[in-house]
N, CA, C and O of each residue as an XYZ file, in Angstrom:
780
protein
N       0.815     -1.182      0.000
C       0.000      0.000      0.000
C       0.863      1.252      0.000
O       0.333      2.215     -0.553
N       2.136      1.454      0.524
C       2.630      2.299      0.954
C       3.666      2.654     -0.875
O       4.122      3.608     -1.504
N       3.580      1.558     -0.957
C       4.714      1.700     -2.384
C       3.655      2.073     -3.615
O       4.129      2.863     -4.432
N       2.473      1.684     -3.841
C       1.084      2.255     -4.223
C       1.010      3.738     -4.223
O       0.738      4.325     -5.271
N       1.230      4.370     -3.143
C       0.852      5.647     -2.656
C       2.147      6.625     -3.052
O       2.020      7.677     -3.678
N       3.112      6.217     -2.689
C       4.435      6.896     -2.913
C       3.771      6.926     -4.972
O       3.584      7.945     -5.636
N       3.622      5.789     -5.335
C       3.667      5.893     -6.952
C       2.467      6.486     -7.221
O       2.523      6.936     -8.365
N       1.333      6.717     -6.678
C       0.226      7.530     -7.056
C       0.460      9.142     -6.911
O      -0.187     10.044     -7.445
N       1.746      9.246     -5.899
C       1.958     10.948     -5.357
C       3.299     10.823     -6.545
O       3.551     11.930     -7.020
N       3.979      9.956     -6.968
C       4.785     10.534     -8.343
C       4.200     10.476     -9.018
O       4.593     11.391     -9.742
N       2.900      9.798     -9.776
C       2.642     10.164    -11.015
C       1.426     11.785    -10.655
O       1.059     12.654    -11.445
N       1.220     11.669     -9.668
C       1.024     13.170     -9.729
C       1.585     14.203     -9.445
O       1.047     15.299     -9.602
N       3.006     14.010     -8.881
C       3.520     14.914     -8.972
C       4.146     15.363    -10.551
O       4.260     16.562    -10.803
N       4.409     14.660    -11.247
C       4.802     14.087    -12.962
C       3.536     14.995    -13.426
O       3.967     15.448    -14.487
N       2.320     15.492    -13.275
C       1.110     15.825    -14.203
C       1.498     17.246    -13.129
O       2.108     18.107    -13.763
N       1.387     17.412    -12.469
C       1.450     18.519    -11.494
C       2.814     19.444    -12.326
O       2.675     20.629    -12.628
N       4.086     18.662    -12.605
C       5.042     19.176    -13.076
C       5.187     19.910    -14.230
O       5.782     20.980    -14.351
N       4.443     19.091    -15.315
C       4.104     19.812    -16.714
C       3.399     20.644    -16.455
O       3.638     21.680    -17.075
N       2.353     20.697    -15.595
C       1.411     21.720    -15.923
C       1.634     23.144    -15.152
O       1.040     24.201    -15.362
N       2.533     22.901    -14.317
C       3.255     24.232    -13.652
C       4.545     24.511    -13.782
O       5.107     25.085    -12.849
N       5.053     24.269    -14.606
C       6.161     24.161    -14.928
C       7.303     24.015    -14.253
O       8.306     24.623    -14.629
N       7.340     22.854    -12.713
C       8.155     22.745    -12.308
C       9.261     21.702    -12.644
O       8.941     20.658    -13.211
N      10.309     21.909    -12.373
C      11.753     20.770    -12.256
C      11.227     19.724    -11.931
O      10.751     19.428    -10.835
N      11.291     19.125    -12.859
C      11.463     17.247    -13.052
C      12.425     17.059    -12.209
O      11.854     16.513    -11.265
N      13.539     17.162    -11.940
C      14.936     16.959    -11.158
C      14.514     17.223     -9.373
O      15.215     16.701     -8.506
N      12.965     18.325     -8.916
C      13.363     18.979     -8.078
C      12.091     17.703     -7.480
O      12.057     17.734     -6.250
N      11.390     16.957     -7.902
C      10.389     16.022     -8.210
C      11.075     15.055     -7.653
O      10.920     14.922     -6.439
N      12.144     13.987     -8.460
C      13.268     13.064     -8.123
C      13.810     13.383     -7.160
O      13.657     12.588     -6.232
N      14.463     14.316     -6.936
C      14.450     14.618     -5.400
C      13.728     14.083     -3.940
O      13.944     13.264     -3.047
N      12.722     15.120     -4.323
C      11.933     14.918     -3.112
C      11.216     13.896     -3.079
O      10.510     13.729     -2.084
N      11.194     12.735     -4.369
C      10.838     11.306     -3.714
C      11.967     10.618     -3.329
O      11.847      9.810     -2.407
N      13.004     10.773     -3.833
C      14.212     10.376     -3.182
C      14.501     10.631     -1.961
O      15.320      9.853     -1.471
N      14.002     11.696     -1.095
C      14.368     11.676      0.298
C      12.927     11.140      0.823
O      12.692     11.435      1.995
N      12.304     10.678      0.399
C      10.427     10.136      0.994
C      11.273      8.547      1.338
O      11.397      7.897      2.376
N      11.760      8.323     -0.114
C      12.647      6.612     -0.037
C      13.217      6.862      0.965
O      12.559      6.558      1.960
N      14.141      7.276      1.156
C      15.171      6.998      1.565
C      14.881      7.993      3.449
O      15.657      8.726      4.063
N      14.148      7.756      3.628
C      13.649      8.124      4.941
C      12.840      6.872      5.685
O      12.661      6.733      6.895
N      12.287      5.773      4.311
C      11.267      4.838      4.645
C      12.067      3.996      5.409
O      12.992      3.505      4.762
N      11.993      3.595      6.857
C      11.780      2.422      7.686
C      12.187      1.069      7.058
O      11.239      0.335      6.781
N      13.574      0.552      6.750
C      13.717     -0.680      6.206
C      13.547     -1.868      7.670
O      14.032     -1.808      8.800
N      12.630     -2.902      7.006
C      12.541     -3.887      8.214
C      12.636     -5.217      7.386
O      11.818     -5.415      6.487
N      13.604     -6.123      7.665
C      13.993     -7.167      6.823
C      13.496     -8.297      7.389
O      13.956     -8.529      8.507
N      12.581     -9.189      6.907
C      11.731    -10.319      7.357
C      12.550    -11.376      7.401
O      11.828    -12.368      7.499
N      14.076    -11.796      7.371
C      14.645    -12.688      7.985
C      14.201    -13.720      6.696
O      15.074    -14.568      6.508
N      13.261    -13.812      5.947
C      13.259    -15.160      4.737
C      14.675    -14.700      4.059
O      15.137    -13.567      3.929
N      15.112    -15.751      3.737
C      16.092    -15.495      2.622
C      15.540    -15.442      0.759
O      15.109    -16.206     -0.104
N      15.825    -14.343      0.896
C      15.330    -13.956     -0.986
C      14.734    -12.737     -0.446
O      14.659    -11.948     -1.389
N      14.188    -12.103      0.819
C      13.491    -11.115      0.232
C      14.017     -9.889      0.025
O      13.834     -9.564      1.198
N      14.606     -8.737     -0.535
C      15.027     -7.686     -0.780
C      14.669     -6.914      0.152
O      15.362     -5.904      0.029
N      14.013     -6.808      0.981
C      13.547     -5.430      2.233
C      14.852     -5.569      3.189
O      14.827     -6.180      4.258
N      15.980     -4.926      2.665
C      16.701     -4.643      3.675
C      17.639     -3.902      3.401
O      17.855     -3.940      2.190
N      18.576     -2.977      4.145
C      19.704     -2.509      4.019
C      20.970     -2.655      3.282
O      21.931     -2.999      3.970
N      21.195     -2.440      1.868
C      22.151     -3.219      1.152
C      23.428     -3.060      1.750
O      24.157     -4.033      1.943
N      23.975     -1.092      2.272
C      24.338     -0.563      2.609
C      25.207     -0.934      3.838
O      26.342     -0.528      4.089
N      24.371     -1.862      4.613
C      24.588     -2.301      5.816
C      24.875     -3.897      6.440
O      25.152     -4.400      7.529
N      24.642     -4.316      5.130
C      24.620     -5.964      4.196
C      25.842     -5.466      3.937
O      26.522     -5.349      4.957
N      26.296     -5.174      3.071
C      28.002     -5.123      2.579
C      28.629     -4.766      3.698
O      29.378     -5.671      4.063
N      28.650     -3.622      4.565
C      29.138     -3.492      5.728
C      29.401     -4.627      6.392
O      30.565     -5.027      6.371
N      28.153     -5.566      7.290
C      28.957     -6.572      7.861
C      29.445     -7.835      7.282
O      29.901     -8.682      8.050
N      29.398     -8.076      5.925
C      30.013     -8.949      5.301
C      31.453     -8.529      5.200
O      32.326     -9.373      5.402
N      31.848     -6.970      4.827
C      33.174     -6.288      5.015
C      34.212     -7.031      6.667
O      35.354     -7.488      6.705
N      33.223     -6.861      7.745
C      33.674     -7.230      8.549
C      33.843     -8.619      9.168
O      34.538     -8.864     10.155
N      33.199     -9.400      8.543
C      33.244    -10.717      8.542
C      34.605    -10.927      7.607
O      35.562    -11.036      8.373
N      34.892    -10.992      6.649
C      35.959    -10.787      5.429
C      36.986    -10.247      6.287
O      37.807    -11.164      6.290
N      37.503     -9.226      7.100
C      38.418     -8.555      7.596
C      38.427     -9.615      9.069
O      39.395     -9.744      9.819
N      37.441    -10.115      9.181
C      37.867    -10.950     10.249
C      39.009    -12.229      9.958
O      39.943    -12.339     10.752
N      38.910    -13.070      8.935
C      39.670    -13.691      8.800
C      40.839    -13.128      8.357
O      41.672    -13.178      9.263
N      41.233    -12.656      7.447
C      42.056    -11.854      6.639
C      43.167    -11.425      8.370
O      44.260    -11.816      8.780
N      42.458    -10.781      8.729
C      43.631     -9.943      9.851
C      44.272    -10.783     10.476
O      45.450    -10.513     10.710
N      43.677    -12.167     10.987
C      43.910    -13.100     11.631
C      45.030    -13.491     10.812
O      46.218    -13.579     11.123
N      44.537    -13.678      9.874
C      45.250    -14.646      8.857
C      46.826    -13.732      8.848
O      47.836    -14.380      9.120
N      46.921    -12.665      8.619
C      47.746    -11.360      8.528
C      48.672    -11.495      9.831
O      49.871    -11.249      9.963
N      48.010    -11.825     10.475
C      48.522    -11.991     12.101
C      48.823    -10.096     12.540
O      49.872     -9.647     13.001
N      47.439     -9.222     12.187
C      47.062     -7.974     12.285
C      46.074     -8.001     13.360
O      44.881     -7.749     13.191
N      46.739     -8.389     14.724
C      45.867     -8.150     15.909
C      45.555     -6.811     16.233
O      45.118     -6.611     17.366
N      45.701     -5.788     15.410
C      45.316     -4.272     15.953
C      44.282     -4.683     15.169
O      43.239     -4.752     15.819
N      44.173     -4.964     14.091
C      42.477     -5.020     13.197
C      41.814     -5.775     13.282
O      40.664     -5.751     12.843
N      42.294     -6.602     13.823
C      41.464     -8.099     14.195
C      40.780     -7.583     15.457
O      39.707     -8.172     15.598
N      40.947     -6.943     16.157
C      40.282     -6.842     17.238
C      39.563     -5.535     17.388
O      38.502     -5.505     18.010
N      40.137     -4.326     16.794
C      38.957     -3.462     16.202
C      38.280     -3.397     15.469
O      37.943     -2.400     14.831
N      37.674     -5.193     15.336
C      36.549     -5.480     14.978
C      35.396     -5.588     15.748
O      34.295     -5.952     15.334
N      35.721     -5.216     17.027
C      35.141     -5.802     18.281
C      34.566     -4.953     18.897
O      35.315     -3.975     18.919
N      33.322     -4.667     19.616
C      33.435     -3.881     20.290
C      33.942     -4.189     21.711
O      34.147     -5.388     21.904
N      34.203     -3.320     22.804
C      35.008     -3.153     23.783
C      34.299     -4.472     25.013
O      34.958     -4.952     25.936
N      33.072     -4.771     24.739
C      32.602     -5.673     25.373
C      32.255     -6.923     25.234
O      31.771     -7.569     26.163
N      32.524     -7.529     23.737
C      32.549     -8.681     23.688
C      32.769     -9.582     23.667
O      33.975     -9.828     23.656
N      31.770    -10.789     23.644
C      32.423    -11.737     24.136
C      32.602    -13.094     23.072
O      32.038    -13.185     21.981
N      33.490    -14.076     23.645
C      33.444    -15.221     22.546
C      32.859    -16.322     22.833
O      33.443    -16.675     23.857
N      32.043    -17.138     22.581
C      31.759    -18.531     23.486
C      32.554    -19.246     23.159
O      33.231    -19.098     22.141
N      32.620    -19.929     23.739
C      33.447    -21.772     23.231
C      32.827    -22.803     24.046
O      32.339    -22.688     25.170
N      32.914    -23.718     23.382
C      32.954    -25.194     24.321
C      33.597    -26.133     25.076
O      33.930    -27.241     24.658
N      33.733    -25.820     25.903
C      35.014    -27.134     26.770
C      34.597    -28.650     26.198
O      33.516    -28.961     25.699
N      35.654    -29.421     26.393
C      35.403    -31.128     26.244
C      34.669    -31.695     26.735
O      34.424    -32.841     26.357
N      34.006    -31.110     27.801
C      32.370    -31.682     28.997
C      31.548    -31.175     27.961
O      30.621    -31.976     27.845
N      31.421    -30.261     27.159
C      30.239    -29.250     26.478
C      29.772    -28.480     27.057
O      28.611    -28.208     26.753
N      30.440    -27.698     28.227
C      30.122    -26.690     28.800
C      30.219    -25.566     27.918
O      30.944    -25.634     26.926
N      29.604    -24.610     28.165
C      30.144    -23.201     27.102
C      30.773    -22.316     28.466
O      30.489    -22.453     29.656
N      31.621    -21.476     27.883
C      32.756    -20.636     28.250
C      32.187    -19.248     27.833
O      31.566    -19.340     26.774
N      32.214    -17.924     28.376
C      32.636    -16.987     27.827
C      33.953    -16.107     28.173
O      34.325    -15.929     29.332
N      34.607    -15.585     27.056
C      35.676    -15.064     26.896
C      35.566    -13.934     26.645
O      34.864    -13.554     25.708
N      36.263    -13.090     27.452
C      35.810    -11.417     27.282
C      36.930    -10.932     25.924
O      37.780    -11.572     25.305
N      36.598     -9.937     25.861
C      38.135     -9.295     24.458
C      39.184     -8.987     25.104
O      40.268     -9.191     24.559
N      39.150     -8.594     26.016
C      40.404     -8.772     27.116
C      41.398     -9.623     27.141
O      42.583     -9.468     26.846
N      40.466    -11.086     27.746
C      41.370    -12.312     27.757
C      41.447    -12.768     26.374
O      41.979    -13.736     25.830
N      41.031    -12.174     26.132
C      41.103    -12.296     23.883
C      42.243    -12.396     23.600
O      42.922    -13.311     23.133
N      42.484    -11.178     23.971
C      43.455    -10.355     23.224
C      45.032    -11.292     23.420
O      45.849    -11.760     22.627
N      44.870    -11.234     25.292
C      46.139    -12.461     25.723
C      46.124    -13.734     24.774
O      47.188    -14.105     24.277
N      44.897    -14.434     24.502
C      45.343    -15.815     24.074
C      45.425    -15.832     22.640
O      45.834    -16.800     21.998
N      44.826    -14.181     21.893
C      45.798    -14.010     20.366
C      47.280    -14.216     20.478
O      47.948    -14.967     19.768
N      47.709    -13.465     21.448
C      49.279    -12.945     21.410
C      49.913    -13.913     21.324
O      50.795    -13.998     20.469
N      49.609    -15.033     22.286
C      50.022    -16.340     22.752
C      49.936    -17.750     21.246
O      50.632    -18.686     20.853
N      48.697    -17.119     20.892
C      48.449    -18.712     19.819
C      49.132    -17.669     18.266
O      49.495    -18.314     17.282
N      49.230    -16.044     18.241
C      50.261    -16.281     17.030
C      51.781    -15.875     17.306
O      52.478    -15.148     16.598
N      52.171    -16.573     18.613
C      53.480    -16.772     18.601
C      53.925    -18.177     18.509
O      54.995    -18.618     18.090
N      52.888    -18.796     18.986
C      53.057    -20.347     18.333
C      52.909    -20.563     17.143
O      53.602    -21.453     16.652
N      51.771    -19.679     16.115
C      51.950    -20.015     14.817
C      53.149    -19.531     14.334
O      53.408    -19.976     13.216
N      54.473    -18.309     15.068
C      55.615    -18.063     14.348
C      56.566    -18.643     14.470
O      57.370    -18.578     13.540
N      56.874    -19.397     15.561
C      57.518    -20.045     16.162
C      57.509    -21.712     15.247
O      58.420    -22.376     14.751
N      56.518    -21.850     15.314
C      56.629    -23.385     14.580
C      56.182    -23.194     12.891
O      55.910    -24.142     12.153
N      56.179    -22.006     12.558
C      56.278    -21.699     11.340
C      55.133    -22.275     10.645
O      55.248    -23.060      9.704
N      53.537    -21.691     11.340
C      52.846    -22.391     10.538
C      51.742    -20.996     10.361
O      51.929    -19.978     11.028
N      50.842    -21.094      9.589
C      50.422    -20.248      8.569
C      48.643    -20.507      8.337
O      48.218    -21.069      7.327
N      47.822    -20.045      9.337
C      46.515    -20.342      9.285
C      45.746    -19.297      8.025
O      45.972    -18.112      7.779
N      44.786    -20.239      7.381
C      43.916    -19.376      6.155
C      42.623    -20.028      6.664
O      42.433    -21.219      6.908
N      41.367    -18.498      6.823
C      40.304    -19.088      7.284
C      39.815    -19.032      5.529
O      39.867    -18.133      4.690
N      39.399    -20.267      5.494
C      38.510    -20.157      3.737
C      36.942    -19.715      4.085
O      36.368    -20.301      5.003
N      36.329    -18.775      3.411
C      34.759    -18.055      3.745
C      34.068    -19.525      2.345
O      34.418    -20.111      1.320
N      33.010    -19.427      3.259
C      31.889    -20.427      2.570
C      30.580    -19.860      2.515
O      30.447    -18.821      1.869
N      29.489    -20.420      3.141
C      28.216    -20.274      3.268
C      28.210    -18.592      3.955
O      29.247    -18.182      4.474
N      27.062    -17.767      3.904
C      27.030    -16.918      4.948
C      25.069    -16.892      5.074
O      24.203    -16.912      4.200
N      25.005    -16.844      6.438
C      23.512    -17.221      6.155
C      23.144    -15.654      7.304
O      23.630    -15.632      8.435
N      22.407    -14.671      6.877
C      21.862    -13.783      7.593
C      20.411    -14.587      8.390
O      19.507    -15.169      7.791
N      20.552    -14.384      9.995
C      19.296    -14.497     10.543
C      18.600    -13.523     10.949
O      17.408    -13.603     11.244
N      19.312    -12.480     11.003
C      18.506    -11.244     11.601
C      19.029    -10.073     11.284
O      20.244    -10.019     11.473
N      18.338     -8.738     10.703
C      19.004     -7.874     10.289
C      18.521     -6.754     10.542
O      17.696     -6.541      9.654
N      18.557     -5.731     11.385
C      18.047     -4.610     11.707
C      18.865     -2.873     11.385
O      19.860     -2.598     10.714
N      18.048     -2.090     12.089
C      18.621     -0.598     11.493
C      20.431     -0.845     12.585
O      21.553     -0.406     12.335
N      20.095     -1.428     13.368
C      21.465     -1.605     14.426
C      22.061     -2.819     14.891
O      23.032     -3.095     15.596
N      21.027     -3.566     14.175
C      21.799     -5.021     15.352
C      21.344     -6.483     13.703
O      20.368     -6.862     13.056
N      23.090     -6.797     13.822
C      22.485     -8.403     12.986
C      23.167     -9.377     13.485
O      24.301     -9.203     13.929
N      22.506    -10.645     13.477
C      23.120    -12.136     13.602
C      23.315    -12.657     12.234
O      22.793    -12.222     11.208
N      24.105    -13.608     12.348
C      25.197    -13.877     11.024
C      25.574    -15.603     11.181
O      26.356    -16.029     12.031
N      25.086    -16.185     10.509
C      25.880    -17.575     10.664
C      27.088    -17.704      9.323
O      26.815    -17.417      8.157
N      28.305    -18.146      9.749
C      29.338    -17.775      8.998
C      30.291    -19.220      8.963
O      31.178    -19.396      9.798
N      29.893    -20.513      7.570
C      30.815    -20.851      7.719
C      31.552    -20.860      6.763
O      31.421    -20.395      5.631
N      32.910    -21.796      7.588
C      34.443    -21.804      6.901
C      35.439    -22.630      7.333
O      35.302    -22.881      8.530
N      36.275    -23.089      6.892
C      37.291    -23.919      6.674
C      38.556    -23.251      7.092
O      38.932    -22.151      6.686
N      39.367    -24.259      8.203
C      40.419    -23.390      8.760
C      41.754    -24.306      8.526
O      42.041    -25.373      9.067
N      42.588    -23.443      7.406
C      43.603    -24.460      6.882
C      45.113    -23.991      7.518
O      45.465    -22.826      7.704
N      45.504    -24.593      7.658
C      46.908    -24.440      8.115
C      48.292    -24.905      7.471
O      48.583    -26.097      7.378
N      49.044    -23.970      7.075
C      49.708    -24.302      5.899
C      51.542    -24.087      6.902
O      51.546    -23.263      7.816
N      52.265    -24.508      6.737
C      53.426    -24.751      7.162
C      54.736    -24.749      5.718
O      54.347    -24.764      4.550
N      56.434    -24.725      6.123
C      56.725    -24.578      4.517
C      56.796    -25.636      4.097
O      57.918    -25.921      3.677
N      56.155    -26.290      4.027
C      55.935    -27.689      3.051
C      54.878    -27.176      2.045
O      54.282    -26.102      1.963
N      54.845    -28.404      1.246
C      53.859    -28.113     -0.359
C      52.541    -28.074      0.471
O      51.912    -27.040      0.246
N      51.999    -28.836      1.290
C      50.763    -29.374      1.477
C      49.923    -28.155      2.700
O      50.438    -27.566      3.650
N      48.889    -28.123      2.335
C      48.022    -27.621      3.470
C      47.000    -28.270      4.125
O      46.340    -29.088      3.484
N      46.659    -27.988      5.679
C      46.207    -29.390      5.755
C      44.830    -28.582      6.259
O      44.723    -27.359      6.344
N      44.053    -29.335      6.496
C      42.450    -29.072      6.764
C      42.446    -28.752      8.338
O      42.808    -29.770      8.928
N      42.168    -27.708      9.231
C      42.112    -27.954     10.921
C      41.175    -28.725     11.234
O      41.063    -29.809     11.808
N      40.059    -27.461     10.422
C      38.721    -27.925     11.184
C      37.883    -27.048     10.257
O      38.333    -26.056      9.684
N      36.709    -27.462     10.160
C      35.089    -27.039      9.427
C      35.052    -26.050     11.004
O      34.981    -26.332     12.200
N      35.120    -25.120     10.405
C      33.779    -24.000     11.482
C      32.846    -23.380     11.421
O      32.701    -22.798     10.346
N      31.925    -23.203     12.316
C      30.369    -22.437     11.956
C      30.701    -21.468     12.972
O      31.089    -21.865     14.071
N      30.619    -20.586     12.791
C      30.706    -18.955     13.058
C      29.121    -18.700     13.358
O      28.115    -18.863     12.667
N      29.365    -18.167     14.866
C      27.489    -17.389     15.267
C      27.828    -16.197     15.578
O      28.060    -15.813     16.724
N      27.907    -15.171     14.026
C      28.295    -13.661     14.785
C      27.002    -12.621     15.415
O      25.907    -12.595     14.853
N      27.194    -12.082     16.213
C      26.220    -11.107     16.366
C      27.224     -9.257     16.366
O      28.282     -8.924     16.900
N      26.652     -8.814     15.870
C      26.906     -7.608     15.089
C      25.905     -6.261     15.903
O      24.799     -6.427     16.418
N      26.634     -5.028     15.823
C      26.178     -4.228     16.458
C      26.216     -2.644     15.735
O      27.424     -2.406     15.751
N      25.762     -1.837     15.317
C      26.149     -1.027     14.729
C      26.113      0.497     15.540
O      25.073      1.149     15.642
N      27.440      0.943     16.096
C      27.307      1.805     16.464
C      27.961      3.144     15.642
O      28.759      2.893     14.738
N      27.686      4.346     15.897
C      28.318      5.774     15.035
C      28.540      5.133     13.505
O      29.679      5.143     13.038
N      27.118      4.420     12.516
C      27.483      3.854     11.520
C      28.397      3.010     11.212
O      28.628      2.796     10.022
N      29.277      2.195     12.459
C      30.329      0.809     11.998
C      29.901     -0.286     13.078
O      29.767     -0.317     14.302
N      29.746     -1.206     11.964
C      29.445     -2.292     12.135
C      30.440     -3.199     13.091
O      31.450     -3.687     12.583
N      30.138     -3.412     14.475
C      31.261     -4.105     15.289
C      30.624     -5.802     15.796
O      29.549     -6.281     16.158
N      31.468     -6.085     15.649
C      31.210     -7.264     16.310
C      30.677     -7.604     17.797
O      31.374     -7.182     18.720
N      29.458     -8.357     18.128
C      29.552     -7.994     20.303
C      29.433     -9.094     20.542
O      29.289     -9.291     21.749
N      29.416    -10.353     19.666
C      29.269    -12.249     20.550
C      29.510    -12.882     18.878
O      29.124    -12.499     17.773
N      30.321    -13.999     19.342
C      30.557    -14.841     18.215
C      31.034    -16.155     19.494
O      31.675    -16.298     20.535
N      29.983    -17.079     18.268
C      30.018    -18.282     19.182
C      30.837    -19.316     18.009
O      30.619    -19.272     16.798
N      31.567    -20.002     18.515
C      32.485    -20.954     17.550
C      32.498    -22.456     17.431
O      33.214    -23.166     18.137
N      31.927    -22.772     16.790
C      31.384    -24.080     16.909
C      32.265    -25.090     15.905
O      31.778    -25.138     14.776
N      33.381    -25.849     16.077
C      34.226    -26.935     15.551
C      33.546    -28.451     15.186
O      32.729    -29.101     15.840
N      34.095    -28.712     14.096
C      33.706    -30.288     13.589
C      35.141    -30.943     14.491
O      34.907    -32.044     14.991
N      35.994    -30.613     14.642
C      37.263    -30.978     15.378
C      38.058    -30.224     16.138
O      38.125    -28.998     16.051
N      38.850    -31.093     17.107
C      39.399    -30.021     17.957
C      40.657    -29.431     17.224
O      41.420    -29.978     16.428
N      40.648    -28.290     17.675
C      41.880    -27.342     16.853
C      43.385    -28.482     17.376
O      43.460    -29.653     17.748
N      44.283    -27.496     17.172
C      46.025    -28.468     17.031
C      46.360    -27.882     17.735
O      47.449    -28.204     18.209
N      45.637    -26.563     18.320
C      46.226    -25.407     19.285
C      44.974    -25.282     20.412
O      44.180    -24.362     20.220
N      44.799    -25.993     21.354
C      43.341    -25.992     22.045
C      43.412    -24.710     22.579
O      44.475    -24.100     22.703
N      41.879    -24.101     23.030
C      42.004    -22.827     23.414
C      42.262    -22.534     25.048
O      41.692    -23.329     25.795
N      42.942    -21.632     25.588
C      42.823    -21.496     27.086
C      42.540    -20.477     27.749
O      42.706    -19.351     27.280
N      42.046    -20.699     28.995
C      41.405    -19.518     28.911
C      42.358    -19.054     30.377
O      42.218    -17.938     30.877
């Protein structure tokens, strides 16, 4: 109804225009700021177009820069991906879940890529599936998986582990930060995590 109405007030503004001789340009305009004022609310089906493209590339940007930095072994960008409060889950070997603040983050980056320099080995997260569950003017969840390869100087790279990524996303002053990512393994890493 609403997309009805917007097109019933351009085609009269279009008859209104010829006949008073106003700017076509000044017309495009001012439905251009009617759009672009309208309330995007994204129904979570996958296929439907009602949503933020703007803000869709944004946290896919940051999903993408998530591995990459890692991979880079660029813990200043890897982690101002984050905002200042979040957290990571994990699973212990009981199946307990853990949370990990960015704090103690930050320590057990420092720690697991001095073991990757030290033994000279070379992690690549490969991006796969990305499945949006929720997408708002400020806040999205993200299922993100990918393949975590580890390459050493030999020819071969070897497979770690299949991971499913549960990001949740936050958008503050227009950037998209990260505030909970839950990490869910087909196998245990070669480097277990500690907390």
């Amino acid at each position: 109804m609403k997309i009805t109405s917007v097109f019933l007030t351009f085609i009269c503004s279009v008859s209104f225009a010829y006949s008073q001789s106003i700017n076509l340009d000044d017309v495009r305009s001012l439905l251009d700021g009617v759009i672009k004022n309208k309330k995007i609310e994204w129904s979570g089906v996958p296929g439907d177009t009602n949503f933020n493209i703007a803000d869709r590339i944004a946290i896919l940007d940051v999903i993408n820069a998530y591995g990459v930095y890692w991979d880079e072994n660029n813990l200043k960008g890897f982690f101002n991906l984050f905002l200042d409060d979040a957290v990571r889950i994990t699973t212990d070997k009981n199946g307990n879940e853990k949370k990990i603040t960015k704090s103690e983050e930050e320590k057990i980056a420092i720690e697991r890529q001095t073991f990757f320099k030290k033994n000279l080995m070379q992690r690549r997260h490969m991006m796969h599936n990305t499945h949006f569950i929720k997408q708002t003017e400020n806040y999205a969840r993200v299922i993100q998986y990918m393949t975590l390869l580890n390459t050493t100087e030999s020819e071969k790279s070897n497979i770690v582990s299949p991971i499913i990524y549960d990001f949740e996303f936050y958008k503050i002053n227009d950037i998209w930060k990260i505030s909970k990512r839950k990490i869910n393994l087909d196998y245990k890493l070669d480097l277990p995590f500690k907390k």
